[in-house]
C-alpha positions as a Markdown table, in Angstrom:
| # | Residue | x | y | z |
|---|---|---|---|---|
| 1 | Unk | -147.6 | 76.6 | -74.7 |
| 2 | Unk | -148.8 | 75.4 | -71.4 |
| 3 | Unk | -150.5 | 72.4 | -70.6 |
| 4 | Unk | -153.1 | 71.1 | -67.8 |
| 5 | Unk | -150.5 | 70.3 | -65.9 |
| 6 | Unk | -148.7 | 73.8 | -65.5 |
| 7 | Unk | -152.2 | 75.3 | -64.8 |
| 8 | Unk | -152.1 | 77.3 | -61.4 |
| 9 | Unk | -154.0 | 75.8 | -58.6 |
| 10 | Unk | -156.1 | 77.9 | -56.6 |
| 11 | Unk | -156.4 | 75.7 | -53.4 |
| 12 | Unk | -153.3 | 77.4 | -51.4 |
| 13 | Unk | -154.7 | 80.6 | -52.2 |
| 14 | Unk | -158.3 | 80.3 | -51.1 |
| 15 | Unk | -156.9 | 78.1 | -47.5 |
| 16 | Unk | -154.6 | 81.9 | -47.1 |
| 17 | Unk | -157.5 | 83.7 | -47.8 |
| 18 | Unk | -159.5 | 81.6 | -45.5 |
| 19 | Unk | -157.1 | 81.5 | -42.9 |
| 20 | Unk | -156.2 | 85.6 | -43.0 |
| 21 | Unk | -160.0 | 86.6 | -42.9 |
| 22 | Unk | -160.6 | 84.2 | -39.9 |
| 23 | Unk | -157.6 | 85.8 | -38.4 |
| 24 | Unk | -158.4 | 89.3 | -38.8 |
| 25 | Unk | -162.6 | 88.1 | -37.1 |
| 26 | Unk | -164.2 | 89.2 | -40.5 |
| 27 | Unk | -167.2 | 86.6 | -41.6 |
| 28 | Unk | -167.3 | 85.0 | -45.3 |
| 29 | Unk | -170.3 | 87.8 | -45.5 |
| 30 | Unk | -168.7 | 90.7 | -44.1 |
| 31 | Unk | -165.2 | 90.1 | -47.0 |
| 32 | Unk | -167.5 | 89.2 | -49.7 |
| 33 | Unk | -169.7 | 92.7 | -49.0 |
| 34 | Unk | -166.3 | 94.5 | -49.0 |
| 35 | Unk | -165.4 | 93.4 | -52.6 |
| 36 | Unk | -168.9 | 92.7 | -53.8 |
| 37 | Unk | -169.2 | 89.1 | -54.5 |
| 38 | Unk | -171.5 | 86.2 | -53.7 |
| 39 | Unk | -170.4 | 84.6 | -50.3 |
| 40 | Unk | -170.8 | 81.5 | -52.0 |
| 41 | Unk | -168.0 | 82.4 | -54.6 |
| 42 | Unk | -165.7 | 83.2 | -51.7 |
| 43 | Unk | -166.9 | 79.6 | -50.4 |
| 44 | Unk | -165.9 | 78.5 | -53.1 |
| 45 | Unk | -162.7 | 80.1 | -53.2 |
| 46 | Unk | -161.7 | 79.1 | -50.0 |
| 47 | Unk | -162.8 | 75.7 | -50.0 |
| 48 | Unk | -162.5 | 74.5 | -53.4 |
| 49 | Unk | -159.9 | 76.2 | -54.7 |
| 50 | Unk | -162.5 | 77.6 | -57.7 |
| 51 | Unk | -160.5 | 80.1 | -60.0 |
| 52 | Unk | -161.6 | 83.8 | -59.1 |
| 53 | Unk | -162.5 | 86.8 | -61.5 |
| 54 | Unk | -158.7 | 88.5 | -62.1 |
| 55 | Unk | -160.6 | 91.1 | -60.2 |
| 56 | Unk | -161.8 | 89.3 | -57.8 |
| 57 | Unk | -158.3 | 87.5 | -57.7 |
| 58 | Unk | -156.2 | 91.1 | -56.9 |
| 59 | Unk | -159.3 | 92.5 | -54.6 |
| 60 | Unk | -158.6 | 89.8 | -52.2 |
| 61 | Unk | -154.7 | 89.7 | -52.7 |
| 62 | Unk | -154.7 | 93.7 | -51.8 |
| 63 | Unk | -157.5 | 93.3 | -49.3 |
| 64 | Unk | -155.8 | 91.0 | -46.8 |
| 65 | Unk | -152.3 | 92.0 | -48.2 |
| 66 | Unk | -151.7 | 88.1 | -49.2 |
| 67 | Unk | -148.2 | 88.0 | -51.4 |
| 68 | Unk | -149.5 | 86.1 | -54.7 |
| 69 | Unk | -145.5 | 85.0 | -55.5 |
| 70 | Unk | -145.1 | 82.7 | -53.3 |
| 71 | Unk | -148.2 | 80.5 | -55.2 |
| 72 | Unk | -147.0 | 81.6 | -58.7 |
| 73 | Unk | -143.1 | 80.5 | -58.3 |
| 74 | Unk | -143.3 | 78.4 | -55.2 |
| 75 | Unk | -140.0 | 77.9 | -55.6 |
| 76 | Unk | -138.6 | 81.2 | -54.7 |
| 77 | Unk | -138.7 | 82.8 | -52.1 |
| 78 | Unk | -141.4 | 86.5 | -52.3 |
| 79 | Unk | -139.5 | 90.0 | -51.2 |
| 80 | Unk | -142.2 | 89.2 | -48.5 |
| 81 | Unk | -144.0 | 87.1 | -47.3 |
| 82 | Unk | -147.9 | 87.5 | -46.3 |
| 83 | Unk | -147.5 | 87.7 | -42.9 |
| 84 | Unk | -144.6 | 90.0 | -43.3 |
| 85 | Unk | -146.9 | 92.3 | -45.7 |
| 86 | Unk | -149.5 | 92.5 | -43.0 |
| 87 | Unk | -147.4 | 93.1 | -39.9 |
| 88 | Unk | -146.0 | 95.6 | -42.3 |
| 89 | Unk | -149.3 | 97.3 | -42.5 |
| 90 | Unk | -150.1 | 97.2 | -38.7 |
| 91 | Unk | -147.0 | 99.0 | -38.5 |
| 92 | Unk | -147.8 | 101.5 | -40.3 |
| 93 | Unk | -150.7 | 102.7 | -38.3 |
| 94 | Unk | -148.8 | 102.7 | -35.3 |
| 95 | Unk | -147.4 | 106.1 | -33.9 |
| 96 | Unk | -144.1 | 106.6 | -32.8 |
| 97 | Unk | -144.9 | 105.7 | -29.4 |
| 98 | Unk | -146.7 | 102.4 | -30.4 |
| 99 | Unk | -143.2 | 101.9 | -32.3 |
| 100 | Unk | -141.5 | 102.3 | -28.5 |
| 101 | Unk | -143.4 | 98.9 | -27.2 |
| 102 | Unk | -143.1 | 97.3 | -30.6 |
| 103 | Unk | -139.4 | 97.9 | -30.9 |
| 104 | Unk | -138.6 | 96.7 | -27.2 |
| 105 | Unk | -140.9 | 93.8 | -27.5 |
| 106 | Unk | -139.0 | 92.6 | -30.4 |
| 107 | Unk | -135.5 | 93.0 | -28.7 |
| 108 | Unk | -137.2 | 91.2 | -25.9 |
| 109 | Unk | -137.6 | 88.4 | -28.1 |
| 110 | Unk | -134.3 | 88.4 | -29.5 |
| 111 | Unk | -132.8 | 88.4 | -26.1 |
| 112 | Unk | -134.8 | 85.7 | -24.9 |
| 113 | Unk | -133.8 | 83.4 | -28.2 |
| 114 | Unk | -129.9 | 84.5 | -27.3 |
| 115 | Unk | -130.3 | 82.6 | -24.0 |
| 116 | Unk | -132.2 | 79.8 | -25.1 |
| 117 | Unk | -129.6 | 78.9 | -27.7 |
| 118 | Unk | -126.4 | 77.2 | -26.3 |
């Protein structure tokens, strides 16, 4: 049996939500339209940490590709993580000549970290 104590809180979820729809430019408005909810729940979702639908819950997990493990066993680590998860979906509208400038960017980086590290 679980008590008040063990219930989940909603606060880290709505500040991801917050922080990935600000990210991707899409208004309160426009994210609440896509779902259909009151902007005012999503308000509250983000802000307060108010517990959404279940529906409401996986619409905005799936929408901005958030990984919901990491707030239901913070103490392991998720196959992956939400930013992972979304540069995951980028990549996957990128052609193979996209993947060309993608892939040498991120060897760039690695090189650059190489020579940086004594």
């Amino acid at each position: 049996m679980f008590n008040d104590d063990e219930l989940f809180d909603f606060r880290a979820f709505g500040r991801a939500v917050k922080q990935t729809r600000q990210n991707e430019g899409m208004t309160r408005k426009e994210a609440a339209e896509k779902i259909p909810i009151d902007p005012r729940y999503l308000t509250n979702i983000e802000n307060k940490g108010q517990h959404p639908s279940l529906q409401v819950f996986y619409r905005l997990a799936t929408m901005f590709n958030l990984s919901v493990d990491q707030y239901f066993y913070p103490g392991t680590a998720p196959d992956k993580s939400t930013l992972r998860r979304q540069l995951d979906s980028i990549l996957d509208s990128f052609d193979d000549n996209d993947l060309i400038i993608v892939d040498a960017t991120a060897k760039g980086i690695i090189q650059a970290k190489e020579v940086r590290e004594p």
